[in-house]
Each structure stands twice: as C-alpha cells, then as structure tokens.
C-alpha positions in Angstrom: 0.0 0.0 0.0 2.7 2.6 1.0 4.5 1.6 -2.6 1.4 2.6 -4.3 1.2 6.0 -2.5 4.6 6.5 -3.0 4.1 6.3 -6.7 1.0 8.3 -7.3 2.9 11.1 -5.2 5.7 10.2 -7.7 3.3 10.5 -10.8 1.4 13.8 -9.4 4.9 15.2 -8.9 5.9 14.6 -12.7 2.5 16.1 -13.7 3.5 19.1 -12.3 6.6 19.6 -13.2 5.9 18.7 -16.6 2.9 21.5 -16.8 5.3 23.9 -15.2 7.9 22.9 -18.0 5.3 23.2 -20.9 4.1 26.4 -19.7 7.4 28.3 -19.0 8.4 26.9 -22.7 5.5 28.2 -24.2 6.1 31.6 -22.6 6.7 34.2 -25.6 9.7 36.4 -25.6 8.6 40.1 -24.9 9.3 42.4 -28.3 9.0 46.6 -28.5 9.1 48.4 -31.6 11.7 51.7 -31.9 13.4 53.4 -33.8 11.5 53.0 -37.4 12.9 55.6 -40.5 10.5 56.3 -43.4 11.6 58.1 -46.8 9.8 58.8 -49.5 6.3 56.7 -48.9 3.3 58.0 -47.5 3.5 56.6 -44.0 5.6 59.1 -41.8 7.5 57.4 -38.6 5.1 56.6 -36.4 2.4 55.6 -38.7 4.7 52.6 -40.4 5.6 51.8 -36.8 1.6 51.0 -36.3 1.3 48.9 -39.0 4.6 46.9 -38.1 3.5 46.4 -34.7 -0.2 45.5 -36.4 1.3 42.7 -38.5 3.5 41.4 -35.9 0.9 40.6 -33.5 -1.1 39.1 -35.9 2.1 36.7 -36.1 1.6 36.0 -32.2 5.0 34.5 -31.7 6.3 37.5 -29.9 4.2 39.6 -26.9 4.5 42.9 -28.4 4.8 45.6 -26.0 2.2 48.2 -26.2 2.9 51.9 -28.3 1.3 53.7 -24.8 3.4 51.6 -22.7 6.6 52.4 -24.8 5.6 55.9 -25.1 4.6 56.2 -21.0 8.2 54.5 -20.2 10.5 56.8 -22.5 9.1 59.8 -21.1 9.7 58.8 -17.5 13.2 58.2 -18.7 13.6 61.2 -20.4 14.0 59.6 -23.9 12.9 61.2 -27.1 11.3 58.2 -29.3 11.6 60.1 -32.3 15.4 59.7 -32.2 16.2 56.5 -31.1 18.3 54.9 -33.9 21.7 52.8 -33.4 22.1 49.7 -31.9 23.6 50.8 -28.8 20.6 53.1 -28.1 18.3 50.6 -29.2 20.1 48.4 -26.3 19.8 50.8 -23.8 16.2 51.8 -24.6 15.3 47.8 -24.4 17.2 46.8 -20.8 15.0 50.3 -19.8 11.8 48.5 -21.4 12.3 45.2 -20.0 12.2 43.2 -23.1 13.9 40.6 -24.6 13.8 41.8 -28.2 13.9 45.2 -30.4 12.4 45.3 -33.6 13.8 48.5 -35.8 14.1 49.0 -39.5 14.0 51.6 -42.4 11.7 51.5 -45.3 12.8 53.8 -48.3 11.6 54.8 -51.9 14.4 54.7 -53.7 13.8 55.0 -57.9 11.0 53.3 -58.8 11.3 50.4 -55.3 10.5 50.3 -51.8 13.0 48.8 -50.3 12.2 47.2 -46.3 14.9 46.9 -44.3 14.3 45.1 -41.2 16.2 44.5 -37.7 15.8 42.2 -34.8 18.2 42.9 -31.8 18.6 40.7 -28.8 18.9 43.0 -26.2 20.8 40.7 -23.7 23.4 39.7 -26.3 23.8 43.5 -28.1 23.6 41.9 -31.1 21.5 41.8 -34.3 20.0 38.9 -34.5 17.9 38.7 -37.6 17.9 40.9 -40.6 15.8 40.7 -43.8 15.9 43.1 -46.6 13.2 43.3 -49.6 12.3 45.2 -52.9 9.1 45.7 -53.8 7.1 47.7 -56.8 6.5 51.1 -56.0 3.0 50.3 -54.9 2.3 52.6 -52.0 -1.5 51.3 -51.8 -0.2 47.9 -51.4 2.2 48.9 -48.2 0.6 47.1 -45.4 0.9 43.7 -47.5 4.7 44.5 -48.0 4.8 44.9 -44.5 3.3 41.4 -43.7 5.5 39.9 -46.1 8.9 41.7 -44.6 7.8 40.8 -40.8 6.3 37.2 -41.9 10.2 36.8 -43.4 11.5 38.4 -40.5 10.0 36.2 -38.2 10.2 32.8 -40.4 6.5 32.4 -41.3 6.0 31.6 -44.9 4.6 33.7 -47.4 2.0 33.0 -49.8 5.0 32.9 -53.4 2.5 34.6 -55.7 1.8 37.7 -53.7 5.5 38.4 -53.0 6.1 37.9 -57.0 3.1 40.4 -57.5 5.0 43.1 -55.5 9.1 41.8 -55.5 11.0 44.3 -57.6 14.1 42.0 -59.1 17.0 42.9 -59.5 17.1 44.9 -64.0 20.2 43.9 -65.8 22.5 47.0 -66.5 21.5 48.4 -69.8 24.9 49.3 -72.1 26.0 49.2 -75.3 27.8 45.7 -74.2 24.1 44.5 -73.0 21.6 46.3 -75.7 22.3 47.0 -78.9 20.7 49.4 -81.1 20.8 49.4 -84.7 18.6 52.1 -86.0 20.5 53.3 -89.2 20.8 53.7 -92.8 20.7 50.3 -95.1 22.1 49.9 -98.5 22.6 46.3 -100.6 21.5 44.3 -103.9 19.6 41.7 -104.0 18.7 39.5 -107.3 15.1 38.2 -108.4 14.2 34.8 -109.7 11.5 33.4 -111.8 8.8 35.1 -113.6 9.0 37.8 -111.8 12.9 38.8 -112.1 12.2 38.4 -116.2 9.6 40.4 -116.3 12.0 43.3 -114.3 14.4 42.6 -116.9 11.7 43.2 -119.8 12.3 46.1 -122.2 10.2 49.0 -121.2 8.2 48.2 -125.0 7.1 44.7 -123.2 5.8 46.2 -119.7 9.0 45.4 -118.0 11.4 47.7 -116.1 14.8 47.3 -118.1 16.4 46.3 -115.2 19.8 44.6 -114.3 18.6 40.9 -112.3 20.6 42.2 -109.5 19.0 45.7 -107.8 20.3 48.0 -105.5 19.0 48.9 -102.2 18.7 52.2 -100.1 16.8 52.5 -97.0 16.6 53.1 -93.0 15.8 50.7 -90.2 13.8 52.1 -87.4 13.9 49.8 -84.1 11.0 49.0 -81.3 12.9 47.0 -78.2 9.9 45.1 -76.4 11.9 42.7 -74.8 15.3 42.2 -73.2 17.3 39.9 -70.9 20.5 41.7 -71.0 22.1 38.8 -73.6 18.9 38.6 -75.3 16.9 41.1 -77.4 13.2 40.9 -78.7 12.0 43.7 -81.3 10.1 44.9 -84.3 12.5 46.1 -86.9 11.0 48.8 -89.6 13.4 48.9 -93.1 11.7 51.8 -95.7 14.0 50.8 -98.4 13.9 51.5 -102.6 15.1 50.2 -105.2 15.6 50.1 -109.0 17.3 53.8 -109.2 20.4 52.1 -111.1 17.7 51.8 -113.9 15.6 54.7 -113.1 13.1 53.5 -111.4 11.8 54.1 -108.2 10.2 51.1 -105.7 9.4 51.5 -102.4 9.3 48.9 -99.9 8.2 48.6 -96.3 9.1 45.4 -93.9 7.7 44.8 -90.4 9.7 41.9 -88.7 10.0 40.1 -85.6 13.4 40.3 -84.2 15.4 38.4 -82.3 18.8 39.4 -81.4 21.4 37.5 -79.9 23.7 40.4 -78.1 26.5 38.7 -76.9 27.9 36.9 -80.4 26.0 39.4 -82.4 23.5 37.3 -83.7 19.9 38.1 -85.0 17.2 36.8 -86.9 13.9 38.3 -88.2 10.7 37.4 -90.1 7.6 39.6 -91.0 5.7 40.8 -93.9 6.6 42.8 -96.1 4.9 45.3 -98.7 5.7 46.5 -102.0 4.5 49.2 -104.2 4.3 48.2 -108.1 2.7 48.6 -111.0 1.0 45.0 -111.9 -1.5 44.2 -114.9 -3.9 40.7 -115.6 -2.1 39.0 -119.1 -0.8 35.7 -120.4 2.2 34.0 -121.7 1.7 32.7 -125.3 3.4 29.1 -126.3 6.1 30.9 -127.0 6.8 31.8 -123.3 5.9 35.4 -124.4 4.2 37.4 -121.8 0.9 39.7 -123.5 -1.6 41.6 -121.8 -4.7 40.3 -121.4 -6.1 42.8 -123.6 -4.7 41.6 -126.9 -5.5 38.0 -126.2 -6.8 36.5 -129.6 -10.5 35.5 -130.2 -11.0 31.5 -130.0 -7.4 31.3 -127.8 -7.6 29.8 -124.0 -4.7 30.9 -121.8 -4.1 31.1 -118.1 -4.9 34.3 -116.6 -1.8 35.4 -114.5 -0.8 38.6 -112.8 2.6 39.9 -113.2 5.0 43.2 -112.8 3.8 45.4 -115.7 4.9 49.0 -116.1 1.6 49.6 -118.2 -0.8 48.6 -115.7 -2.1 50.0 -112.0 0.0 50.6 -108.8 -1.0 47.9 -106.7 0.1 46.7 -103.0 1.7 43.4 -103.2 3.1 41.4 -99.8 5.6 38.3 -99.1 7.3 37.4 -96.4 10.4 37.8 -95.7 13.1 36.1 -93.4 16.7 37.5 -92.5 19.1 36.3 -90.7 21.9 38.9 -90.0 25.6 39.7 -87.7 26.7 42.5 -86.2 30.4 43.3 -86.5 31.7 45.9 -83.6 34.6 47.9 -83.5 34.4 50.6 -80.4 30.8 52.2 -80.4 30.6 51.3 -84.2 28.6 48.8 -85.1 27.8 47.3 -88.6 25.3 45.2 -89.3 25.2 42.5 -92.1 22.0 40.8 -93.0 21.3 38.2 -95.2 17.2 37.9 -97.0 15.2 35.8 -98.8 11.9 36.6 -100.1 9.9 33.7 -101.2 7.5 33.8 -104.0 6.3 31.1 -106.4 6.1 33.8 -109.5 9.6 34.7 -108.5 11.6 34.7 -104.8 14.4 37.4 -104.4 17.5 36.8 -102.3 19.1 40.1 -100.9 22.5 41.3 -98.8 22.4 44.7 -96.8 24.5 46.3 -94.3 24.7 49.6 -92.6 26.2 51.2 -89.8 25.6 53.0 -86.3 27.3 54.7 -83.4 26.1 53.5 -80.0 24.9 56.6 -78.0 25.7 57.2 -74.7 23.1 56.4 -72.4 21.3 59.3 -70.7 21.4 59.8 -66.9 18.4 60.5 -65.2 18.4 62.3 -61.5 17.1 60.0 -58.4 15.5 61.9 -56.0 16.4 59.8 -52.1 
C-alpha cells in the first residue's frame, strides 16, 4: 500500500513539473518596436511603426509591447522616441523596457522600389539577431501587404510565393552598349530576283517590263522598337523603308515589319515579318512561246491562263511576301555594322538580298534619383 502511494505522489509530482515545463516553454519572448525611418512613402515614422507592430501581432509569436506603454516609459526616462536609432541606443532603450527583443528598421523609396529593411536585436546579447531586406514595386497602396510579407520573413513564417512575385521588384540587368544594342541606321545592298518575276524586271520597257539589271540595288533606313530584353537577349520589331531600282531609273518602295530576335553577346539576329511593295502590276498571259501579252490583246478563239505579273503599263498595286533575314553585327568601339542576309519567297519569283549599314552606339542618358 505505501508503494502505491509512493508512486501516485511520484506520478502527481511529474505532472507538475511537466505542466510547469510546458508552460514556462510556451512563454513568448517580450518584443518593442523603436526606432522606425520612413523616406519617401506615404507613412511618416510613427504611422509605419503601427502597421509593423499590427502585423507582428497578428504573427503571435512575440508579446508585443504596447505603443502607450513604450511611449509612458521613455518619457519617465527622459528619452525622445523620435530619435532613437543605433544599436547601442536601441540596447539601452530595451534593458530600460524590459524586453527581450527590439524590432527597428528603415523603409525607403528609392527609384521606382520600396525597399524594407528590417532588424531584430537581442537585447541581452547587443547583437543583431535577424535581418531581412526586400524590394518591392512602387505600390504605395499595397504597403501594409509589404509589411506582412517583410515581418512574416523576419519572423520565419512563410509567405504565400504569388503575392511576393506580385509586389518583389528583381534585380534589371545593366542596360549598355555591351548589353543592348541598337541598330537604328541607314541600309544599302542588292539583291537578285528569280523566276517570272525577275524576267519580267528585266523586260524592255516596250514589253511592260522595267529594263532592269537581275541584280537591284538597295537604299533604306531601319527604325527599331525593343519590347523585350534579358540583358544577352533582345526581342524587337524592326522597320526597313527601303527603294530600289534607281540604277535603272526606277523608283520602288518597300516597307518590312519583322520580328526580331537578337542575340547580343555573339551578335546574332534573326527576323521574319511581312513585307509590302508598291508596283505597277496588270492581268495578261504567256503565249506558247513563253511570251508574256496583256490580257487585252488576247486573240479570239485562244484559251490561256490568266496570270498577274509586274507590268509598267498597268495600276499601282500593294503586293506582300514574307520575308526572313538572318543577320551579324560586327563591332569595332561604339561602331557597329550590321550585315544581313534575305530571302523573299514567292512562287512567281523569290528574291534573295545582302544589306548592311552602320551606327554609333549613344551614350546612355542619366536620369536624377531623388532619395
């Protein structure tokens, strides 16, 4: 009997000391916000202090001293809480709060971020204990999420990955003439016609044609839209106004929208798009002897195909093709040169071209941050 008794005593003993253990484990460190620096956002000191202490104990891992308390306890001291910044005040202004913790921070707009910076300080050690830094979007209306996110960090509670992408401002690549390359610029080449289409360029003027050469020169202008970069990787819409034919004293103009990708760090590019070509174009035939005759003088009783085809007798027209180009740019300095190689494809005729131009690469402007 006296065994037993011994061992509930035993038991009621390990009860106790067990509660007592769980409880005095469970007891949360004590935490007071100071010292918080705003620049720039729409929150002054005090306000972003608030909303920090708000978030924090909606954590509930820390008991958060009270803003009245804090206030009540620096005036007794004589301590202005406006200018308590530096560790070794924030130290001092802890052991006079009785807490184990100080929480203190900056959050500046700096450019087009808002960048948290956030401090935990053990107070019995002096030291820093935790840190976490963060750039956001300049979102002001979204400021108390940011601050969720930066304390949640702070205090190793996950956050939710697709609101911190919504607002995380990472890190631009540096934009140089090493890591963006502009080639707006004149453009001058030949390019040589096959087919139907380059004999009917090479026509005499008596047979519709152009009296041209079947190689053409070409003069024009690139004009460039970057919508896309990666720093080693470019995606734009290139614009060439080009003519061609003045060796033969003609005059065709020629406009090409393409989709360009550029390849920065070897120089690389290629491009594809439509492009559109004004020419004079009339309805004919060719005869059995290959001939080509408007459709006009067809004879009565005769059954030919009824084609289309270049035809300096008939009616400006729009015609299109695409066009693919693949292209290298040679740099020496700030110059760069361009070389691209064309092809046109038609099934009256395809035309295969070579152009190059130059540029200088401009100096990039500065712009003034405000801090």
């Amino acid at each position: 009997m006296k065994t037993k008794k011994l061992y509930k005593k035993i038991g009621v003993c390990l009860v106790i000391l067990l509660i007592s253990f769980l409880s005095f484990s469970q007891e949360k460190a004590s935490i007071a916000i100071i010292g918080i620096d705003t620049k720039g956002i729409k929150l002054d000191n005090v306000s972003m202090e608030n909303l920090i202490r708000l978030e924090l104990e909606k954590a509930d891992l820390y008991e958060v001293l009270d803003k009245y308390d804090v206030a009540n306890i620096l005036k007794e001291n004589g301590v202005d809480a406006s200018n308590c910044f530096g560790k070794t005040k924030l130290v001092n202004v802890g052991k006079m709060l009785e807490v184990d913790k100080v929480l203190t921070g900056n959050i500046d707009k700096f450019g087009g971020k808002i960048i948290f910076v956030l401090r935990m300080i053990d107070v019995k050690t002096k030291k820093i204990e935790k840190t976490n830094v963060m750039e956001y979007l300049d979102l002001q209306e979204e400021i108390q999420t940011m601050t969720r996110i930066s304390v949640n960090n702070l205090v190793g509670i996950e956050n939710d990955p697709l609101l911190v992408d919504l607002l995380i401002n990472y890190d631009m690549l540096v934009s140089s003439p090493k890591t963006t390359v502009k080639l707006n610029g004149p453009r001058m080449g030949a390019a040589y016609t096959l087919g139907n289409t380059g004999v009917r360029l090479g026509a005499s003027r008596d047979e519709g044609g152009y009296n041209m050469f079947p190689v053409t020169s070409i003069f024009g202008y690139q004009y460039e839209l970057q919508y896309l970069s990666s720093g080693e990787f470019q995606a734009l819409i290139e614009t060439v106004v080009a003519i061609t034919g003045l060796e033969a004293g003609n005059f065709i103009p020629s406009i090409s929208l393409m989709n360009g990708f550029r390849f920065n760090k070897g120089g690389w590019e290629v491009g594809l798009g439509p492009i559109f070509r004004l020419t004079k174009t009339a309805d004919g035939y060719y005869d059995l002897d290959g001939n080509w005759n408007l459709i006009e003088v067809m004879p009565e009783g005769e059954n030919h195909d009824i084609v289309t085809e270049i035809d300096n007798r008939g009616e400006y027209n729009v015609s299109t093709s695409l066009i693919i180009a693949f292209g290298k740019t040679f740099r020496s300095g700030y110059l760069n040169v361009p070389v691209n190689l064309y092809f046109v494809p038609r099934k009256e005729g395809s035309t295969i071209g070579l152009t190059f131009g130059f540029n200088i690469a401009k100096k990039q402007k500065t712009t003034n941050v405000k801090l």
